[in-house]
Backbone as JSON, one array per atom type, in Angstrom:
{
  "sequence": "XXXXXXXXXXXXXXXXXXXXXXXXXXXXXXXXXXXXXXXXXXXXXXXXXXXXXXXXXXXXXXXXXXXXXXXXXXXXXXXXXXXXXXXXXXXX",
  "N": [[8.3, 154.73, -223.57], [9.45, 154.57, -220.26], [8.77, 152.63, -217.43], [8.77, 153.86, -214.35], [9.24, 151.22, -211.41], [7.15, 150.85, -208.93], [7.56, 152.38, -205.84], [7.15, 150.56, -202.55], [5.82, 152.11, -199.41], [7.65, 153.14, -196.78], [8.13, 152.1, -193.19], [8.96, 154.5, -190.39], [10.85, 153.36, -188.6], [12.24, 151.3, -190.86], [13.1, 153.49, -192.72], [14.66, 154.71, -191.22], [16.45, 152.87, -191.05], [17.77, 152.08, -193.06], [19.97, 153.4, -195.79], [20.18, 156.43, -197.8], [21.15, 158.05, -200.53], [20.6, 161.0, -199.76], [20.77, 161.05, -197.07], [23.47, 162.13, -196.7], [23.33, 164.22, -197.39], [22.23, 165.47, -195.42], [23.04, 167.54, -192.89], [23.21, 168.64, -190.24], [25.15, 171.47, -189.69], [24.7, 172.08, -191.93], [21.89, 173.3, -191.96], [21.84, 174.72, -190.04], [23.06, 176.6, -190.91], [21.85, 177.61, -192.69], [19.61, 178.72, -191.42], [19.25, 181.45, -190.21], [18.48, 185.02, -190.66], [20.02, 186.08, -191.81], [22.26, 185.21, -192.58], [21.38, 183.99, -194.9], [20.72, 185.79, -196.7], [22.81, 186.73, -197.18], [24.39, 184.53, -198.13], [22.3, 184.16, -200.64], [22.63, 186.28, -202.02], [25.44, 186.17, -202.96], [25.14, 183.67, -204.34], [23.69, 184.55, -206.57], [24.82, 186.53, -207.7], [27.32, 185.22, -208.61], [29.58, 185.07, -208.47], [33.05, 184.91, -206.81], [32.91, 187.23, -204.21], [33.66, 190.85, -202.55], [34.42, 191.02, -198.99], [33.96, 193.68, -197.85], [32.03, 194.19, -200.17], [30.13, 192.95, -199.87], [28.79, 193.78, -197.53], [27.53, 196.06, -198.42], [26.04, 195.41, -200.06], [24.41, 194.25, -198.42], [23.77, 195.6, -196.24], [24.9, 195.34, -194.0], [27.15, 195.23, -191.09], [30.82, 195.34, -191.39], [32.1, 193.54, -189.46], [29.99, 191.26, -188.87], [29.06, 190.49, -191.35], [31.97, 188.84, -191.75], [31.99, 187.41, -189.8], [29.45, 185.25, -190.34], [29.8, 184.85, -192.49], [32.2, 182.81, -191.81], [30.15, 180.97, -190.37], [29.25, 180.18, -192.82], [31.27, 178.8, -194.36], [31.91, 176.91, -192.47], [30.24, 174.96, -192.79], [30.44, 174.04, -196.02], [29.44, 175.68, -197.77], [30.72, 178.12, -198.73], [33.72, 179.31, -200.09], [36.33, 180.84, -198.37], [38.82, 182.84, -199.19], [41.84, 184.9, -198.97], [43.24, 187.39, -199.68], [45.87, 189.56, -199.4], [44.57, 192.13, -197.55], [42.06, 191.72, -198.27], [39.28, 190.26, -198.17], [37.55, 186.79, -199.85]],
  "CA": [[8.53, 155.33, -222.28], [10.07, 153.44, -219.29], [7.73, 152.52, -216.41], [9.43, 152.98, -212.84], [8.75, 150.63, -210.43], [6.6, 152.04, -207.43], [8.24, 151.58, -204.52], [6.27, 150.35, -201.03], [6.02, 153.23, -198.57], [8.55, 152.3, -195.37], [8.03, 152.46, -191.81], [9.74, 155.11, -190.41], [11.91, 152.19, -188.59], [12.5, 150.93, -192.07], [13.06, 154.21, -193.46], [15.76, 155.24, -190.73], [17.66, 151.68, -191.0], [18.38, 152.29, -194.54], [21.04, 154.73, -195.97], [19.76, 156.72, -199.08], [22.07, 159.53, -200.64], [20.29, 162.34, -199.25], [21.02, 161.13, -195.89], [25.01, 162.17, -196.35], [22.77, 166.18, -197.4], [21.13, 165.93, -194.08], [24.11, 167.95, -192.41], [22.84, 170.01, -189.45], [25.46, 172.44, -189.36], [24.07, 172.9, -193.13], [20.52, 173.93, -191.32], [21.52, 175.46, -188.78], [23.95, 177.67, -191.39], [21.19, 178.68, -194.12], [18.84, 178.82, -190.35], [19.81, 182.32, -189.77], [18.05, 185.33, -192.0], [21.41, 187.16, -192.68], [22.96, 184.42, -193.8], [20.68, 183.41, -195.96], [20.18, 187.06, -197.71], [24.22, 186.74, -197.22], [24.43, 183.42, -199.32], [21.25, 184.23, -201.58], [23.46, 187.72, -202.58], [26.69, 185.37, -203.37], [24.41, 182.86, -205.59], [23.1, 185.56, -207.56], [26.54, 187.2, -208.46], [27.88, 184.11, -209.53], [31.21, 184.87, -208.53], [33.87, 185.83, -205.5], [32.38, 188.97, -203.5], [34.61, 190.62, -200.8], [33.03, 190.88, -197.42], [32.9, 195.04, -198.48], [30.65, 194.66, -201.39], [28.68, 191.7, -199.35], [28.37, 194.52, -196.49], [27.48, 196.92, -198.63], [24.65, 194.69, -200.76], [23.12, 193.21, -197.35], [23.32, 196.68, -195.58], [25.25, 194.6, -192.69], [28.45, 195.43, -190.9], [31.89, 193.8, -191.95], [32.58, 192.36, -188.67], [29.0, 190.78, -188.62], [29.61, 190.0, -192.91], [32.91, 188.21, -191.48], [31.31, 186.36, -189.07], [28.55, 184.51, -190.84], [30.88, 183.67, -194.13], [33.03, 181.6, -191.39], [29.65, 180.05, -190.67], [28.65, 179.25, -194.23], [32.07, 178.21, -194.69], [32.3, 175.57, -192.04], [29.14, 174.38, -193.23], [30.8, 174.0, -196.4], [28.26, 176.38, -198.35], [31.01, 178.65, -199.59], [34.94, 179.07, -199.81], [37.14, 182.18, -198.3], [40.05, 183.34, -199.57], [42.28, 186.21, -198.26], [44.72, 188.29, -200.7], [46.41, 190.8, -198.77], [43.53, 192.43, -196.43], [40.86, 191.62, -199.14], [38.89, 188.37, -198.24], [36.67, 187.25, -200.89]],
  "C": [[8.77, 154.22, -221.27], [9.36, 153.4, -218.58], [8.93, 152.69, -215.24], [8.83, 152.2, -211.83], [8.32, 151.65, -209.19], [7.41, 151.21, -206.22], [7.15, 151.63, -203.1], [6.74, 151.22, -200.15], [6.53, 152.05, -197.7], [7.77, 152.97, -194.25], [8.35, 153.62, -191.93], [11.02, 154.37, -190.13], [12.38, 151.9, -189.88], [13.29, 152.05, -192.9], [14.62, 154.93, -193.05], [16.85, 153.97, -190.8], [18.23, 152.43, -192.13], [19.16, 153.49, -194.93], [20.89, 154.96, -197.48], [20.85, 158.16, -199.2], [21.76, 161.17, -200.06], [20.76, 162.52, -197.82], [22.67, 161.93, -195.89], [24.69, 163.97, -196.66], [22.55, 166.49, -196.13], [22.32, 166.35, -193.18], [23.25, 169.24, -191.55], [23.63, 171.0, -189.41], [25.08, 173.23, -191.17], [22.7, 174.05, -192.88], [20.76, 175.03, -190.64], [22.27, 177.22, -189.37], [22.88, 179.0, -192.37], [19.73, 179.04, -192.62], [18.6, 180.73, -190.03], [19.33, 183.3, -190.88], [19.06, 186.15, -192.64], [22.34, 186.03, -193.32], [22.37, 184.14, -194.46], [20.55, 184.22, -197.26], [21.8, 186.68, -197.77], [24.55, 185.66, -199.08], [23.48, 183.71, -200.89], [22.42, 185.21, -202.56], [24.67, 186.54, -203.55], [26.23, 184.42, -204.8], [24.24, 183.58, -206.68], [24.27, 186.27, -208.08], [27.41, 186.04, -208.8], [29.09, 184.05, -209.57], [31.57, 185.21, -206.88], [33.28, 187.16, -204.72], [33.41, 189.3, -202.32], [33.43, 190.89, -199.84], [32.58, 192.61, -197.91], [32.05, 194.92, -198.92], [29.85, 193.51, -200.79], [27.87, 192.93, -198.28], [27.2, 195.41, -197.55], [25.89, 196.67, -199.58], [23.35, 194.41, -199.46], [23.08, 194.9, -196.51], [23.34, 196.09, -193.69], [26.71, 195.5, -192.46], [29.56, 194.43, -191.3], [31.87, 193.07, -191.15], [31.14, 191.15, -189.05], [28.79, 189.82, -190.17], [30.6, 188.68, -192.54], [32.8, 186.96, -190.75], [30.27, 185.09, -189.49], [29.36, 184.11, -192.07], [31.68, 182.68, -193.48], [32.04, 180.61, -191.03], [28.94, 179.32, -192.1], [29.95, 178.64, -194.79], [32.75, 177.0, -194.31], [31.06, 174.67, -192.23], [29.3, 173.58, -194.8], [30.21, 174.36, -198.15], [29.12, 177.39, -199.8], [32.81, 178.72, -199.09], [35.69, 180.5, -199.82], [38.21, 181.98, -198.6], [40.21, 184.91, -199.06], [43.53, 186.92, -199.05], [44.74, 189.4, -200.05], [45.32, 191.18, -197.57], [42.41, 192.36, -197.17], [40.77, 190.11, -199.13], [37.33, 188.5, -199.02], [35.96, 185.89, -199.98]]
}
């Protein structure tokens, strides 16, 4: 078995100089997107079906309106959470 080295707790100074990969996660408009409890049941719904949903069958799972469906997928989408598409008047 491999040993890892322990690493010495940082400052916080120390901790904010430095640039670790999580820092490029730490995306507030990510927070501020899954922040919100309809988007979250919104997104949670989407995870769990494992595929495309249109905004109907998102309305119709969350027991939301479309416009209000429509609205929160453009914020989980500039957040970059999930990706719309629009075929004809059906956006998935």
């Amino acid at each position: 078995m491999v040993q890892q080295r322990k690493r010495r707790p940082m400052s916080p100074r120390q901790a904010s100089a430095c640039c670790r990969p999580v820092d490029d996660l730490l995306d507030p408009t990510l927070f501020k997107a899954l922040g919100d409890p309809t988007r979250l049941r919104l997104f949670g719904c989407l995870v769990k079906c494992g595929r495309a949903c249109s905004v109907t069958e998102l309305a119709a799972c969350c027991s939301v309106d479309l416009s209000v469906v429509s609205r929160h997928l453009a914020a989980l989408a500039r957040a970059g959470l999930v990706d719309v598409s629009k075929q004809g008047r059906v956006v998935s």
